[in-house]
N, C-alpha and C positions, 0 to 999 in steps of 0.2 A: 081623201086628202085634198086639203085646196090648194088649187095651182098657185105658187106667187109668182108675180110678175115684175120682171129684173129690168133697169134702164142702164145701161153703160157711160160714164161722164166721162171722156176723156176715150179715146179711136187709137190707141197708139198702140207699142207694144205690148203691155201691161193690159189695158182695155181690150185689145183682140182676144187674150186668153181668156179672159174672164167670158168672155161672151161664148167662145169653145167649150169652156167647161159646163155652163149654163145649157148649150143645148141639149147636153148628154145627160143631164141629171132628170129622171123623172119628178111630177112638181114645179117643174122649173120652166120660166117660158121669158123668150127675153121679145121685150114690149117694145124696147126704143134704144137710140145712140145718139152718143149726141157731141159735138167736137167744134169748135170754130175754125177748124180747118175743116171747109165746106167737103173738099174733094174725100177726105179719109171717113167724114160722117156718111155721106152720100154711098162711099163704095160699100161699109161696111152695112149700111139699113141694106142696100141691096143685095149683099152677097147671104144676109140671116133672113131677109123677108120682112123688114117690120120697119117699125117708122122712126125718122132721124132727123136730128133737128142740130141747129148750128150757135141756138142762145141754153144756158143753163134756163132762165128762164122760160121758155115756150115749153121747154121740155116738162118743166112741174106743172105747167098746164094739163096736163094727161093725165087724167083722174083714173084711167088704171093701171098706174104706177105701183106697187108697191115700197120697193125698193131701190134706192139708187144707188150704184156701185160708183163708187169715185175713184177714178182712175187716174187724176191730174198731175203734174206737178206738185211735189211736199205741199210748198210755198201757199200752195191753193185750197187743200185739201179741208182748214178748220172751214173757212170761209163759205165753200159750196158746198160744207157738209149741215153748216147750222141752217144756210138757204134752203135745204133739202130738207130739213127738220120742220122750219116752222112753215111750210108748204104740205105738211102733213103726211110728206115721204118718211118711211124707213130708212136708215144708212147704212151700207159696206163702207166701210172707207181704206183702200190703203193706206201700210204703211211710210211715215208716219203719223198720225191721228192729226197730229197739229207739229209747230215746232216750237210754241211758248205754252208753258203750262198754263196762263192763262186764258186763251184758246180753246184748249182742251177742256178745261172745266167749261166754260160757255157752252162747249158741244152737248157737254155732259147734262147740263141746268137745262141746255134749250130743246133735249130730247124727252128729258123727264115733263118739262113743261105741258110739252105737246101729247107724251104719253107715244111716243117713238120708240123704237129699238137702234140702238147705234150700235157696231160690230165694228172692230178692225181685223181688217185682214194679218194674221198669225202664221201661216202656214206648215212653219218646221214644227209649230207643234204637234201636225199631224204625221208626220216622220217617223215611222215604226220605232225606231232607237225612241228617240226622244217621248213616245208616248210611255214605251216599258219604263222606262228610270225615270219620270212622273209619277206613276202609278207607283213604284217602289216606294219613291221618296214619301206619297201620300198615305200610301199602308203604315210607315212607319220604319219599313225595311232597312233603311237606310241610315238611322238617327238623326246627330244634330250635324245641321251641314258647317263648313269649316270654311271651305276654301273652293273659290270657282272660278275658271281660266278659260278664257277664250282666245283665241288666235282665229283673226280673220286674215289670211295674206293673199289679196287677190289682184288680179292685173286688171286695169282699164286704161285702155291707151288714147291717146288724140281721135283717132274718128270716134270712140264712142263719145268723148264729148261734141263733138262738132253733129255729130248725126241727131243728138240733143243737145241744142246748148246750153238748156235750163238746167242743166247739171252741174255746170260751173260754176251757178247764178249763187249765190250766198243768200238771198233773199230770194229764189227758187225752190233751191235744192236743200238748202240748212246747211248740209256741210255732208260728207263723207259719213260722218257718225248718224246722221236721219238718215240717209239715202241709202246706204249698204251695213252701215253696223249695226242698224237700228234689231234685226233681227236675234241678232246675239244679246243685246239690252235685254230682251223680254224676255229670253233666257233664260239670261243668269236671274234676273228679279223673280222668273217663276221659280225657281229654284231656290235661290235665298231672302226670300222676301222682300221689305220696307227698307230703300238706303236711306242712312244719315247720312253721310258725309262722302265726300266724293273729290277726287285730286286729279287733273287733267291737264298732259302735253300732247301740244296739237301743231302741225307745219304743216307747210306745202315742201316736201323735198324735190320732186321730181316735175310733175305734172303741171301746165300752164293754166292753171284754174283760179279763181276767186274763193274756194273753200281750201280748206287742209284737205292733204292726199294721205296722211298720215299721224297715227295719234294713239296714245295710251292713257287706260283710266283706271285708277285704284277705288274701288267702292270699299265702305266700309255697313255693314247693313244693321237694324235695330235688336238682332239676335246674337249680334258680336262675330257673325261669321264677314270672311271678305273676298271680295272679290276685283279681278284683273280685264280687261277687256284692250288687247293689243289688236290695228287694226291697219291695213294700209291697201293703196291698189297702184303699187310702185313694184310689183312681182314682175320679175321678164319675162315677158312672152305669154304668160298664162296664169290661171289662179294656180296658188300653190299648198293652201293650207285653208279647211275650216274646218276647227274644231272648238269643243268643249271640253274639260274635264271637268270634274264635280269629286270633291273629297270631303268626306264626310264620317262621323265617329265610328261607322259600321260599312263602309266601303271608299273604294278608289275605280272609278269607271270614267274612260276617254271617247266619246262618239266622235268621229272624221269619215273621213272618205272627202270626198270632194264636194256634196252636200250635206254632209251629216248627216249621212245614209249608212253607217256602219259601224258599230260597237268595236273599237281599237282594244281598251283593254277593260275588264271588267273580274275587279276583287268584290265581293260582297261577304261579308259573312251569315253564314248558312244556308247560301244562295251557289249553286256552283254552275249553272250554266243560265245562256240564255233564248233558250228555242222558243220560246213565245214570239217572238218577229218573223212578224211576215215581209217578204219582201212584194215590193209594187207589184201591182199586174201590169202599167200601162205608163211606165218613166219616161223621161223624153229627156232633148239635153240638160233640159234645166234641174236633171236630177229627180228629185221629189214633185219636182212644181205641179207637174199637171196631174200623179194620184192627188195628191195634198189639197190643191184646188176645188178639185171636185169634190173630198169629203171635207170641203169647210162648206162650199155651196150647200152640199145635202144636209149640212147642221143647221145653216140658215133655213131651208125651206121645213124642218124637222119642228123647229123651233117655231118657225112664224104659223105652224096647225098648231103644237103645245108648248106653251111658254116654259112649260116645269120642264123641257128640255134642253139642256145645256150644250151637251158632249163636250167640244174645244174651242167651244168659241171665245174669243176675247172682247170682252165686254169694253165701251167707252169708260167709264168707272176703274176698271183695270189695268188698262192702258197709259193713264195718265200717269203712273208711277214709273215710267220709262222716259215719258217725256222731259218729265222732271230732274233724272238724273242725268238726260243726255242736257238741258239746257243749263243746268248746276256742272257738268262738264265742259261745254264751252265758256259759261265763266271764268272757269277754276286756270283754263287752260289762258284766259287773256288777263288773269290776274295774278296768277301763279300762286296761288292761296289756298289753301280748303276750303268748299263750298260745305255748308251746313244745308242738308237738301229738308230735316225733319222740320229745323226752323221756318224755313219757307213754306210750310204745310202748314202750319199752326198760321202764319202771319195769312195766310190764302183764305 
């Protein structure tokens, strides 16, 4: 198997893990980092061994690049993902991919162009709940889906914006709905498919920020099923809720815990339990993050030896259908209108 060689964009929280995950996976070998915060590049090339650099540029200089993990700022991420692209890098990109779907397709076009692989980072899809009722839903098990609900209710209080303040940033961050609900989006879309239409109330109640802290979105999707995504980090003291439920003509199944780490309640028909879930070897606070991590890395390097290799990755191509609903959601939400998200696809 041929090694790929990983570069980190972005030295921060999100970018240190990626780089942890990375060492542990066999295949895997991380080339470079890179930050224009001199001191967090410098500490991190030195603490993994390898070479670090302080311009996105200088970095795609390094022709044994691979792939480049983008770690930045939402705000940034279309921008040094396409740089990445037509430099004839491979992309990781966190979420999310872009935050106008016009962006997004560019990432899209400029990958194909070059004959690239572009991946966003996905994560819960790797979540033993969420893999089982996947696979259900894609057997057939499940039938036609109906109704899909999410509750994101989680706390972030003033230091963690001040500890980043690109988080506040509207032209940063996007808003609440890219930066934390984004994960729930891809969710419910992998679950209910194509939205048409989409309805969105969005406020700051609490929190001194330039984005909303708070916000609900009614999707309506191309198979006539619909769905809910209630979202806020105005919770006291702590996160207090993330779930999903999923109702559909042949079941009613709820995954929660505190990362959507646990099958709450699960009806299926002719289905009566659910022992196929494994739980993590190797969770940490962040719940799933660090198994999940690592087997999305080992899909990427799985994949970059045989393309016929999928497993869970999220493709650029796929991703954009999230995009789109979340940026048809901030419309809807400063227009107080229904966004038509199918019409927008057609006009694209």
């Amino acid at each position: 198997m041929k090694t790929v060689n990983f570069a980190i964009l972005g030295c921060g929280n999100i970018g240190s893990r990626h780089t942890e995950r990375i060492k542990e996976i066999e295949g895997a070998n991380l080339q470079a980092v890179c930050d224009i915060a001199e001191d967090k590049a410098k500490s991190l090339g030195e603490k993994y061994g390898c070479s670090y650099y302080f311009k996105l540029e200088d970095m795609l200089k390094n022709p044994n690049i691979d792939f480049v993990n983008v770690c930045t700022p939402c705000g940034l991420h279309a921008r040094q993902s396409i740089a990445a692209l037509k430099a004839g890098k491979n992309v990781l990109s966190e979420k999310p991919m872009a935050i106008f779907a016009k962006d997004a397709l560019q990432m899209v076009q400029v990958a194909g162009e070059n004959k690239r692989k572009l991946f966003i980072v996905k994560q819960n899809r790797y979540n033993p709940p969420i893999k089982l009722v996947r696979q259900l839903a894609t057997d057939g098990k499940l039938g036609e889906p109906i109704l899909f609900i999410a509750n994101m209710i989680w706390n972030r209080n003033e230091e963690y914006y001040q500890k980043s303040p690109w988080r506040r940033s509207l032209k940063m961050a996007g808003g609440t709905l890219y930066n934390q609900a984004s994960h729930f989006v891809d969710l419910m879309l992998s679950f209910m498919g194509k939205p048409e239409n989409v309805y969105a109330l969005m406020g700051t109640k609490k929190m001194d920020i330039e984005i909303e802290d708070t916000g609900t979105i009614t999707s309506e999707f191309e198979n006539g099923s619909f769905g809910v995504l209630n979202y806020t980090v105005t919770a006291t003291n702590r996160n207090y809720e993330g779930s999903i439920t999923l109702i559909s003509s042949k079941g009613t199944i709820k995954i929660g815990g505190e990362y959507l780490d646990k099958i709450d309640y699960f009806q299926v028909e002719g289905i009566d339990s659910f022992d196929s879930i494994e739980a993590p070897t190797n969770p940490d606070v962040y719940g799933f993050f660090q198994e999940s991590m690592s087997k999305l890395i080992l899909d990427v390097v799985k994949n970059f030896n045989d393309p016929s290799y999928v497993g869970d990755l999220v493709t650029g191509q796929e991703a954009i259908g999230g995009v789109r609903l979340m940026e048809g959601a901030m419309e809807s939400a400063k227009t107080k209108k229904i966004v038509n998200i199918s019409l927008k696809r057609i006009q694209e």
